[in-house]
C-alpha positions in Angstrom: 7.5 7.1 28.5 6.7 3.9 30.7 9.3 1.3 31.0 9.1 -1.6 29.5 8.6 -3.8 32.6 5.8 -1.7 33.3 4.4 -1.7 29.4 4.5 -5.7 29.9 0.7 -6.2 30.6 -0.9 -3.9 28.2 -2.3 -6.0 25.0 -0.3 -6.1 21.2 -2.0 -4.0 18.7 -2.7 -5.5 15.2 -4.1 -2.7 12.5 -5.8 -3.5 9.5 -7.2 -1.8 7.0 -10.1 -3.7 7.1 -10.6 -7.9 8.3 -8.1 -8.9 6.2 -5.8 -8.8 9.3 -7.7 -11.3 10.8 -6.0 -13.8 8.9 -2.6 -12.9 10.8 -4.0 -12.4 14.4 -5.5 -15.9 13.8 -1.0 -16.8 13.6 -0.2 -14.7 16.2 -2.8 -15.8 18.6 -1.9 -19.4 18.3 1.8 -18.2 18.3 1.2 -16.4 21.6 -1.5 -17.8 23.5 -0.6 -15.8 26.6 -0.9 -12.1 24.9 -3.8 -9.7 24.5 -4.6 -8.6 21.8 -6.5 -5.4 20.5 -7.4 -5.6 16.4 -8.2 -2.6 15.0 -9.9 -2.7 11.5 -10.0 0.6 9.6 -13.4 -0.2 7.9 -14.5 3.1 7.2 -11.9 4.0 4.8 -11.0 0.3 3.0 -10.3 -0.4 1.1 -6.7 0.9 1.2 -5.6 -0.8 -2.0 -6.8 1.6 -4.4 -5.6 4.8 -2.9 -2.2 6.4 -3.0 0.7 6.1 -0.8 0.4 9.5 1.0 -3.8 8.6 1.5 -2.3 4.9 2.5 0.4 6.8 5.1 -1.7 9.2 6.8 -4.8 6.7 7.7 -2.5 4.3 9.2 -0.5 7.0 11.0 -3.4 8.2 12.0 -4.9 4.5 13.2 -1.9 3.5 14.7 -1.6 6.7 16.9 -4.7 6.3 18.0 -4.2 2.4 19.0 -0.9 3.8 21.1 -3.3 6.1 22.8 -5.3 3.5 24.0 -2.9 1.3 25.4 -0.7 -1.3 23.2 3.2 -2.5 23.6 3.9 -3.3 20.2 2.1 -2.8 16.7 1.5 -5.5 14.3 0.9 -3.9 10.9 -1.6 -6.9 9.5 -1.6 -5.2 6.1 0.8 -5.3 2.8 -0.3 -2.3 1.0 0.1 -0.3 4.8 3.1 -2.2 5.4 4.9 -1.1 2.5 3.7 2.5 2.4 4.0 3.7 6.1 6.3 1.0 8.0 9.4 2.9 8.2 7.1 5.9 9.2 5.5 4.1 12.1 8.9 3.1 13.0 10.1 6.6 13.3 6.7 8.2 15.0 6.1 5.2 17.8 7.9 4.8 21.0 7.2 1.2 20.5 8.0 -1.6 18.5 6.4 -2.1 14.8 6.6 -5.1 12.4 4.6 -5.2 9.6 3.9 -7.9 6.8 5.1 -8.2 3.3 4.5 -10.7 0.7 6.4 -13.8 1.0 8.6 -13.8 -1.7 11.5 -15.1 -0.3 9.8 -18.2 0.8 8.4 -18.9 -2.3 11.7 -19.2 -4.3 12.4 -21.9 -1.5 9.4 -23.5 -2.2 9.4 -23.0 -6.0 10.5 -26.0 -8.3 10.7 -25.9 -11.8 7.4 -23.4 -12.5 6.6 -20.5 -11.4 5.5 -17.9 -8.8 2.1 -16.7 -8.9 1.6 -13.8 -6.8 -1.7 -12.3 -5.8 -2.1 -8.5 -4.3 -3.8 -5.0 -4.1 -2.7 -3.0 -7.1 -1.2 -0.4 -4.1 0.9 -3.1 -2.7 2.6 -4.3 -6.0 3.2 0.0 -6.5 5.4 0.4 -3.4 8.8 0.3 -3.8 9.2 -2.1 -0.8 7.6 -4.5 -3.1 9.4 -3.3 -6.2 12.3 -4.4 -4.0 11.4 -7.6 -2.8 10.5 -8.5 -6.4 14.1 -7.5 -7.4 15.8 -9.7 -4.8 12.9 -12.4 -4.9 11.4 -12.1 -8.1 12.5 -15.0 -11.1 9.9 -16.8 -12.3 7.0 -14.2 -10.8 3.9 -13.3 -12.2 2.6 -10.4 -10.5 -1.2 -10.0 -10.6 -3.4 -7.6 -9.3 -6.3 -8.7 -7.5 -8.8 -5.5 -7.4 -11.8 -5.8 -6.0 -10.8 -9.6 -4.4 -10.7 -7.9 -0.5 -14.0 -6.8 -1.1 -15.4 -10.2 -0.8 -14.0 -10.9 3.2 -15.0 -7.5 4.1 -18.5 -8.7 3.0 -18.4 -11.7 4.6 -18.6 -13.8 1.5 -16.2 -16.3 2.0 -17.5 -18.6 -0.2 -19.9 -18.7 -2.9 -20.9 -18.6 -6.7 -19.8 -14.8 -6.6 -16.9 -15.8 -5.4 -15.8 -18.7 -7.5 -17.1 -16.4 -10.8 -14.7 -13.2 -9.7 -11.8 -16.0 -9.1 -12.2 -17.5 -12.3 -12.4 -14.6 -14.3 -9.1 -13.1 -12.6 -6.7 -16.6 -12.8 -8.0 -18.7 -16.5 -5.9 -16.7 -18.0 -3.0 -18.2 -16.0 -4.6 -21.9 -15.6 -2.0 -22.8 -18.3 0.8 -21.8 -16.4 3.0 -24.2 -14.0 2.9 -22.6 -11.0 4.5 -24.3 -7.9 3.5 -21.4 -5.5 1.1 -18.7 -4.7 1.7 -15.7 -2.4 -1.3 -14.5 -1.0 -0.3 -10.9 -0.6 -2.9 -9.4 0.7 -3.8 -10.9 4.6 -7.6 -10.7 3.4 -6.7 -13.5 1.2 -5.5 -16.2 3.4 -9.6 -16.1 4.6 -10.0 -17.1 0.9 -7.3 -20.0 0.1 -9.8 -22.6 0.3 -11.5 -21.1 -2.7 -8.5 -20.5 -4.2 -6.4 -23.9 -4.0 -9.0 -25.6 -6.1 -7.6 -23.3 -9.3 -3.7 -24.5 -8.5 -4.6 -28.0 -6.3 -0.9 -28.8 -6.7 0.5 -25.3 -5.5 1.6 -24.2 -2.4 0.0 -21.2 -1.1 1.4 -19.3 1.5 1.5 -15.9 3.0 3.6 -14.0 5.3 2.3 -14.3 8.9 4.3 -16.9 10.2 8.1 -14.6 9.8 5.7 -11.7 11.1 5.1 -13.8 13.8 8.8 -14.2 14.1 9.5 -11.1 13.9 7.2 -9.7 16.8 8.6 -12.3 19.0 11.8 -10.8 18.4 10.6 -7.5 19.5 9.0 -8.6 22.7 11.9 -10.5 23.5 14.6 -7.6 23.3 12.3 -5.4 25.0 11.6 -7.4 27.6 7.8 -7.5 27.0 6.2 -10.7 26.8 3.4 -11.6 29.1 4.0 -14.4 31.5 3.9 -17.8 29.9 0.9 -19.0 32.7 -1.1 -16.0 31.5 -4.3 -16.4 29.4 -4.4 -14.2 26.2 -7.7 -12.0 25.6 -8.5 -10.3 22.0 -10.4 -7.1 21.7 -12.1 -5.9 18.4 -12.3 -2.1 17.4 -13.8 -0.7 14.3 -13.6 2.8 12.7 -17.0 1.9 11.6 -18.5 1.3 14.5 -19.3 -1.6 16.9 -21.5 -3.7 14.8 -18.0 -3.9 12.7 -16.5 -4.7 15.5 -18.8 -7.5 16.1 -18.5 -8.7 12.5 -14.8 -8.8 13.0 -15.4 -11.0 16.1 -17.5 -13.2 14.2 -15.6 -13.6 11.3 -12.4 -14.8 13.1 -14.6 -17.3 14.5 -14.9 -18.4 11.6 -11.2 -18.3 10.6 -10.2 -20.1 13.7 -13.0 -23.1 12.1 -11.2 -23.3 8.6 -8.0 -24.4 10.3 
């Protein structure tokens, strides 16, 4: 295995199963202006939130061993549902460090007043018992909703719309009535979507969990010794399992991201 003085150079990998993670390198690259990175989306078999937990673990062990093969210093898992079914697994099977991304509950009972916490992710995310166990610790006051079919939109493209706003509607009226003071997006394609979101809660707070991933990663680099020079200029490479015109999509699309901020 190389040393990690020599590792130093090569980019940070950040795995999706899809764009969604585009919402999170958009953090990391402001975080870390000096780092390459290399974003792999696996297109070709998203969406990941309505398969099991073993289907989940395998494509990103599979994605994530590929992305080593290639070159990367540390992994970024940009994705709840893979996050909370393969983490620990990636942990064990790479010879480099792995942070993932998990729902920010913990943030939101800071942030929470006297209503509640509306939180919005895959149906496989809320299944996992990492989230079953951040909903024990972090969980008063929660409404846990499932949000099928909502990713679909970002890997699309459609980040706006009348489709859009119908599909939204339909999935929160039933909780217009409710006070809710925050709402987790837990799912990083969602992020890509507040702006059509916040209209439905204008007085919540909605947040996500990229910035303690970004945390966390900075962490890693630091007690491994492997953060680029401070005078270096970062680059970001796009990969698809679908194929370059994905790739090029992705590219686009966090174009745009970079424009909503």
């Amino acid at each position: 295995m190389a040393s990690a003085h020599s590792s130093a150079h090569l980019p940070i990998g950040v795995f999706d199963s899809g764009f969604g993670g585009i919402s999170v390198l958009r953090v990391l690259a402001q975080r870390f202006p000096q780092e390459d990175f290399l974003f792999f989306g696996d297109s070709a078999h998203a969406p990941y939130g309505v398969r099991s937990p073993n289907e989940i673990k395998a494509l990103t062990l599979a994605s994530a061993q590929a992305m080593h093969r290639i070159g990367i210093k540390a992994l970024v898992v940009a994705c709840n549902t893979a996050t909370g079914a393969a983490l620990d697994t990636l942990q064990r099977e790479l010879p480099i460090p792995v942070v993932g991304i998990q729902p920010a509950l913990r943030l939101a009972q800071t942030l929470r007043k006297d209503g509640q916490v509306l939180v919005m992710a895959t149906p496989a995310t809320l299944s996992t018992p990492t989230y079953k166990n951040l909903a024990h610790q972090y969980g008063e006051r929660t409404i846990h909703l499932p949000c099928p079919g909502l990713m679909d939109f970002v890997e699309r493209g459609e980040l706006s719309g009348e489709k859009l706003h119908a599909f939204l509607k339909n999935l929160l009226t039933r909780y217009r009535d409710n006070a809710v003071d925050v709402v987790v997006l837990g799912c990083t394609h969602y992020p890509l979507l507040a702006h059509a979101i916040q209209p439905f809660y204008p007085d919540a707070a909605l947040i996500d969990g990229s910035s303690e991933t970004a945390e966390q990663l900075a962490q890693a680099l630091a007690a491994q010794h492997l953060a680029s020079p401070a005078t270096a200029s970062g680059h970001i490479t796009f990969l698809s399992s679908a194929g370059l015109d994905m790739a090029q999509r992705m590219s686009n699309l966090y174009q745009e991201a970079l424009a909503q901020r």
